[in-house]
C-alpha positions, 0 to 999 in steps of 0.5 A: 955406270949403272944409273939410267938417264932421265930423258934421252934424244932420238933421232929419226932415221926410218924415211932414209935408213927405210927406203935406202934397201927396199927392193922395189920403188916407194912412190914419193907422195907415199915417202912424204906422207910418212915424213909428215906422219912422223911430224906429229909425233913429238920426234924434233929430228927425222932424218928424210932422205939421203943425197948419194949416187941415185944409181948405186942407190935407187931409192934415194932418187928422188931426195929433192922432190921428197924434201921440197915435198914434206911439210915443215912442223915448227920445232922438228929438224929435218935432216939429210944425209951426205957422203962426200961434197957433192951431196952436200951441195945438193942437200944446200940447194934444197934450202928445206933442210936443217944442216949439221957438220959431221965427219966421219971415219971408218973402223972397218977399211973394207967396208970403207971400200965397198961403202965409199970406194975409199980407203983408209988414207982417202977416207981421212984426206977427206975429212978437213977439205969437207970441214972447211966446206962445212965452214965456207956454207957457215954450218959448224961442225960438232959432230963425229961418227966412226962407222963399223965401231963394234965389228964388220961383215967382211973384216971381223971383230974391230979392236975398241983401241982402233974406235979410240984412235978414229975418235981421236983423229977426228978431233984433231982433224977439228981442232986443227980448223977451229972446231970442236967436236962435242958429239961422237957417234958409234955405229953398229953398222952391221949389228956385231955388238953385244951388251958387254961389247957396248960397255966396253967401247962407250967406256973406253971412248968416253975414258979418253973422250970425258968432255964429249957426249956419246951416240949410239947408231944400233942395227937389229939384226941379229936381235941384240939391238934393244939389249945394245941400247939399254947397255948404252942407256947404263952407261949414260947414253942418251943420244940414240938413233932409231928407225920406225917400225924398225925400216931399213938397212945398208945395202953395201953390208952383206946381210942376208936378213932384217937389218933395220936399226932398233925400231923407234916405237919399241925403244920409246916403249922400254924407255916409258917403262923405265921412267926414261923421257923420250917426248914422243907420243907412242901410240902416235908413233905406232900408227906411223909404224903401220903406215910404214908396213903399209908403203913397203908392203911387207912386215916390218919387225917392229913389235908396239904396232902389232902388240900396243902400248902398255900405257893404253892396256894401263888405261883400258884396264882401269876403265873396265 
């Protein structure tokens, strides 16, 4: 498939994929202030924060207060993350948050290990007692991600055979408890895609998968990630996750450099040259960028914050 999309959908993960792997303490006020900013971007889903173990992951102690902190914009989502049922139940009690069934496998069990100190058989045991959870707090469950899809700092390459086979565990998983999963998410967790790797997995999980769309969860890296999108974006992709000015990183993976997802302004910027629609304000989006770099006090690898937006050179041009 060669035809690009007409519109495509991100989801905004900077504030939690961000803050997650920075070395020293973000202030909460400084937390909420970005969330805020990314309101008024046109952006209608940010991920604000996650709900894990504060001591394995500092920087996501104050989940709660950010969450009752931020103000609510009509129209945007404001998500959270969760790994197992206890964080759920905290992202529940928040009472602020939009809520989203999903499940979740790993193509890498070692990474599952040192992720969640699961293996394999406990990471799938886990799945139908937290749907059912999911369906006992009446949020339904449309939503699959298989973590690790394209390779692994600790195990290698991962066969697209196995992301299939997740795939379609997962379903089963759904379909046993009433459910039907309409999204699948693929994750580059550790940035080991390539372009031509990017065809070959979305192809074979949408060959065996036709009646479900494709989301793509892309890490930076390694530099490929941008490339990593516009592969999806030919394949039809149109469900992407991004992270502004391009924050963050797991720190359960073993990188030793920038690890952040594609960075949302740069994403939005290729797609307005394509003539894709993202619905966002770039030159808004750019300025929460900077704020970004501002908080964590360090650069950021996103490029529009330092170097604009073409649409804004376009429009200087033609007043000059």
């Amino acid at each position: 498939m060669s035809d690009l999309p007409a519109r495509v959908t991100i989801k905004e993960e900077g504030p939690r994929e961000g803050f997650q792997i920075e070395r020293g303490a973000i202030p909460t006020a400084d937390k909420i202030a970005l969330v805020d900013a990314l309101s008024d971007t046109g952006l209608d889903y940010i991920q604000v924060t996650s709900f894990v173990n504060p001591q394995k992951v500092p920087g996501m102690a104050d989940a709660e207060a950010v969450v009752a902190g931020m103000t609510l914009r009509p129209g945007v989502r404001y998500a959270g993350l969760w790994l197992n049922q206890q964080g759920l139940l905290r992202a529940i009690a928040t009472g602020r948050l939009y809520l989203e069934g999903k499940l979740t496998l790993y193509a890498s069990d070692a990474f599952l290990k040192r992720n969640q100190n699961r293996t394999r058989e406990q990471q799938l045991a886990a799945q139908p007692e937290l749907l059912r959870m999911y369906q006992s707090h009446g949020i339904a469950v449309r939503t699959g991600f298989v973590t690790a899809a394209f390779g692994c700092n600790f195990e290698g390459d991962i066969a697209p055979s196995r992301v299939v086979e997740l795939v379609a565990e997962m379903r089963q998983i759904a379909r046993e408890a009433g459910e039907d999963l309409s999204l699948i998410g693929l994750g580059d967790t550790m940035a080991w895609a390539n372009p031509e790797s990017i065809r070959r997995v979305v192809g074979m999980v949408r060959d065996a998968n036709p009646d479900v769309e494709l989301s793509l969860h892309l890490h930076d890296t390694r530099g490929l990630g941008l490339a990593n999108a516009y592969a999806g974006l030919q394949m039809g992709v149109t469900h992407f996750d991004a992270a502004v000015a391009g924050l963050g990183g797991c720190p359960f993976a073993a990188h030793a450099g920038a690890a952040g997802n594609i960075c949302t302004e740069d994403f939005v910027l290729m797609c307005e040259e394509m003539g894709i629609e993202t619905g966002v304000d770039l030159e808004a989006l750019a300025e929460c960028a900077r704020l970004a770099e501002r908080i964590v006090g360090h650069p950021l690898p996103g490029k529009v914050k330092t170097g604009g937006s073409l649409k804004a050179m376009r429009r200087t041009l033609s007043a000059s």
